[in-house]
N, C-alpha and C positions, 0 to 999 in steps of 0.2 A: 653542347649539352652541359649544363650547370653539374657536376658531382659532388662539390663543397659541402651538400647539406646533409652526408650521412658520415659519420664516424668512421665506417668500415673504410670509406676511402682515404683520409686522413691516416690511418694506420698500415695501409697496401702504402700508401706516402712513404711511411717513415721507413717501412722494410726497405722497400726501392733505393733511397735515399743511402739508407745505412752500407746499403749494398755497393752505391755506387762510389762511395768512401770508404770502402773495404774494412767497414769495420763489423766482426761479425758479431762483438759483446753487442755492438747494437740493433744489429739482425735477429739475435737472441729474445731480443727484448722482447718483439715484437710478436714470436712465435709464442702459439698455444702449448702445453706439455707436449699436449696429446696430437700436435701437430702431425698433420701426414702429408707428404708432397705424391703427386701421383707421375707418370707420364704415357701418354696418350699411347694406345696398341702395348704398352709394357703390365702382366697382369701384378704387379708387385707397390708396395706404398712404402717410403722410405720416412721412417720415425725424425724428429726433431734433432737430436744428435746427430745423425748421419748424414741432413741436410747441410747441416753447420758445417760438419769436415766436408763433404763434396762445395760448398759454396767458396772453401779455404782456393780450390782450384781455380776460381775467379779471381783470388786475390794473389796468389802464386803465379796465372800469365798475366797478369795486369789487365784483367778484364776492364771494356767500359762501356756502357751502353744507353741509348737511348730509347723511350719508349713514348709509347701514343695510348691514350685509355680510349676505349671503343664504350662501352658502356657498363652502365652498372643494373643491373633486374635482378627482383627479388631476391635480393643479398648477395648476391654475384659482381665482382670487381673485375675485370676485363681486360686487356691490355694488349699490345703488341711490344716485339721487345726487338732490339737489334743488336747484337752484341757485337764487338771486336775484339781481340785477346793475342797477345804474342803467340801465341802458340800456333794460332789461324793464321798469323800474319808471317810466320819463319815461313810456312808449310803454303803459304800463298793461297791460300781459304778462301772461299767471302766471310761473313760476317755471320752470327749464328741467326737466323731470325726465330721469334717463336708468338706462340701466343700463349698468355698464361691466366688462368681462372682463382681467384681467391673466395673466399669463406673465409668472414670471422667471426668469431664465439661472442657469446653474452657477456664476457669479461674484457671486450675493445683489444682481442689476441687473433693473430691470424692462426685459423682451424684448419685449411687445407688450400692445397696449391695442388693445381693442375699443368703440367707442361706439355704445349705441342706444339711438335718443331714446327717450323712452312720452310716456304724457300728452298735453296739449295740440300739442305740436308736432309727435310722432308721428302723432296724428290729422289736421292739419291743415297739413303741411308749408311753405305759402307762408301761414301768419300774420303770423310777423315783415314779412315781403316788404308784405303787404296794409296791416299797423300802420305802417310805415315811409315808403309811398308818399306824405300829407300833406304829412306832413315833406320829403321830396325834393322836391315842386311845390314848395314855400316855399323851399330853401335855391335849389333852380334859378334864383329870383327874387331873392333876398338875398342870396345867399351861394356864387355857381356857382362859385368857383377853389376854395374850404374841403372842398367837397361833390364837386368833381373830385380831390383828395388821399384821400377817403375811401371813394370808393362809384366804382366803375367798371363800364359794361355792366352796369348792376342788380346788382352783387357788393357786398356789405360787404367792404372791405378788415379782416380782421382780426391785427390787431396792436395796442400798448398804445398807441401814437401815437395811431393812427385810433380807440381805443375813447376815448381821454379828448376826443379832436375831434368824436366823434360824440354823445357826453353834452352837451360844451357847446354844441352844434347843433341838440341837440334839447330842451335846456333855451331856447335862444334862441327857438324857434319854440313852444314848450309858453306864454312868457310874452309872444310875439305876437300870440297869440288872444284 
């Protein structure tokens, strides 16, 4: 399928791209102000700043990923996404897969992202949570101030801080065993 000939895909382009060179001034670019990213069963919309510090966590485990565009309909940009990231890979993960929906605005900006998981974590929602749990008894033990900057009330703090803290946290306790 030809998608060359509409602008909105040329711009999900550049995001993608920026993304995959972790650069997020260039991620910025791309977003509308008024940007919203959603995710699929989640009822909440995360504003354009708080994409940018959660995407930081892509660039914190050395996210990288490949993708397939499925199609583009009435303004709709489509995509499949497969990601791999240290963090998956310490914790012996698969890979994230997802499918993600853009919108962009009259001024060539992306206006909304839509995320839903497939695959593994789609099927199994509290995987990460279950892979993860080890390693929390051990930093609890080792490591509870490190492990209180990065993980609150069972959340992953995600940000590029807390993803390069949580690599080297779990690179600590992966060479514990």
């Amino acid at each position: 399928m030809d998608l060359s000939d509409n602008n909105s895909v040329e711009i999900v382009q550049g995001y993608l791209d920026a993304l995959q060179q972790h650069d997020l001034n260039a991620v910025a670019e791309t977003l509308a102000q008024d940007c919203e990213m959603t995710f699929a069963g989640v009822d909440f919309k995360i504003p354009k700043k708080q994409i940018l510090i959660s995407l930081g966590w892509d660039v914190g485990t050395n996210g990288r990923f490949s993708y397939e565009w499925i199609t583009k309909q009435n303004g709709i940009i489509v995509i499949t996404l497969k990601e791999h990231n240290s963090f998956l890979d310490i914790l012996h993960l698969p890979p994230l897969q997802a499918e993600m929906k853009f919108t962009v605005n009259d001024s060539k900006l992306i206006k909304t992202i839509l995320y839903t998981p497939k695959g593994a974590m789609a099927e199994d929602p509290k995987l990460v949570q279950r892979a993860l749990q080890p390693a929390v008894k051990w930093a609890q033990e080792h490591a509870a101030e490190r492990l209180n900057t990065i993980y609150s009330d069972g959340q992953i703090i995600y940000n590029e801080k807390s993803a390069r803290e949580w690599c080297l946290l779990l690179k600590e306790w992966r060479a514990s065993q």
